[in-house]
Every structure is written in structure tokens, then in C-alpha cells.
N, C-alpha and C positions, 0 to 999 in steps of 0.2 A: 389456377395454379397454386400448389399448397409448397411451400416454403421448407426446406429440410433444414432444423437447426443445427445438425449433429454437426455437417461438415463444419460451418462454424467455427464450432466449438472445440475440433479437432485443430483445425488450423490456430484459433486462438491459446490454445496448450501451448501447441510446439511454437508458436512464437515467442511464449514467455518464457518457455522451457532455454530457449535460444538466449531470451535477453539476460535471462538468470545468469546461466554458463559465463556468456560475457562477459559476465559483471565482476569475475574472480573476487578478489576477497572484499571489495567493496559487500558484497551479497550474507557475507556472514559477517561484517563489520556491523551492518545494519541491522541485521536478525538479533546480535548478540544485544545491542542497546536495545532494540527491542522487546526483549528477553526480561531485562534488565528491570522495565520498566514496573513489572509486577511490584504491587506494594508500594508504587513512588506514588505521589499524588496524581500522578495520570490514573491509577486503578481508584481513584477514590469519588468514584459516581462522575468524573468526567470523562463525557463524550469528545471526540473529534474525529475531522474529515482526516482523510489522506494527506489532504491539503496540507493542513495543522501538522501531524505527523513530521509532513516533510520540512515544515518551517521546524520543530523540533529537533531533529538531527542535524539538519545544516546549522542553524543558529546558535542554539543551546548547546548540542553536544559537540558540535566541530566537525561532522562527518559531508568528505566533501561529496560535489553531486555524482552522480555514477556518469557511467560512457555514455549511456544514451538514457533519455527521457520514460520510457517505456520500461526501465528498471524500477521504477516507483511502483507500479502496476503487479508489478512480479514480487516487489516486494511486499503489498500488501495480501495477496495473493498464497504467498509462500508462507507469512505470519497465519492467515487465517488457517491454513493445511496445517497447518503445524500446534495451531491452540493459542496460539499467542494473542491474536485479536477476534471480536466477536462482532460482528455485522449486526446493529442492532435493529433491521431491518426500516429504518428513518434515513431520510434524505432531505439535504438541504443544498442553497444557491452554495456556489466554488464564490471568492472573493478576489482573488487574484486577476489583474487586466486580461491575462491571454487564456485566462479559463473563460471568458463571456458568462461569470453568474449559467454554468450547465452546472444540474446538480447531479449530488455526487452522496455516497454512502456517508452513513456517520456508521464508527467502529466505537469498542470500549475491550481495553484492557482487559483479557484472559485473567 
């Protein structure tokens, strides 16, 4: 039996495509800091996960959490389409209890 990834990957669009939508202005709240971040010492040869990312908005900058969990996803997702973050194709352990240490992408500032 050989495996079709397409549907997948269709399915996983339209579901971000969905959690995006949801996420009204929370979605460009976040893009916008992110945007931002060009030039801050986050462009300055430091890497991080999503993880990090999300500890960054919530903590640092004040931005509260979205509707649902799977808007983090959409929003690294959306940065990346868009030039803002660059997958540096490295991976390491999540640090957070309810991640369970699964690894996860390291990005760096467009």
C-alpha cells in the first residue's frame, strides 16, 4: 500500500487556513510583532523554536494567547509564506511539560 501525501496536505492547509481566519486580529497582531522583529536582536545570529517565539509574544511583548492552540502553527506557518522567518532546516527537543521533549523546527529572523 503506498501512502498519498497530497491529501494530507490539503487537509492540513485548509485547517490552518481555518484557524487563521479565526484568529481575527489576534493573526495580524502577531505577524505585525513579528514583522517587527527585523533588526531586534532576535535577527542577530539568534536561532529559536516556535516554542521561544511564543514565550516571546506572550511574555515580552504582551500579546495574549489566540482562540485556539493551533493558531501558533498558522502563525509560524504564515511568517514563513510571507519571508518573515526562515526554517533553518535544524531541529531540536520542545522544553515545555506538555510538549513531551517532541522536536520541533528551529527558525531565524528573515
Amino acid at each position: 500500500m503506498q501512502l498519498d501525501m497530497f491529501p494530507a496536505k490539503k487537509a492540513r492547509d485548509h485547517a490552518l487556513k481555518q484557524v487563521s481566519e479565526n484568529a481575527g486580529t489576534w493573526m495580524d497582531e502577531a505577524l505585525a510583532i513579528v514583522s517587527s522583529m527585523r533588526g531586534s536582536w532576535l535577527n542577530e545570529g539568534t536561532d529559536f523554536t516556535g516554542e521561544g517565539l511564543r514565550w516571546y509574544l506572550t511574555r515580552a511583548r504582551h500579546l495574549p494567547e489566540p482562540h485556539h492552540p493551533n493558531a501558533w502553527g498558522a502563525l509560524i506557518r504564515t511568517a514563513i509564506q510571507r519571508g518573515l522567518l526562515i526554517p533553518t532546516g535544524r531541529f531540536t527537543h520542545m522544553t515545555g511539560p506538555k510538549s513531551h521533549a517532541r522536536m520541533t523546527q528551529i527558525y531565524r529572523v528573515a
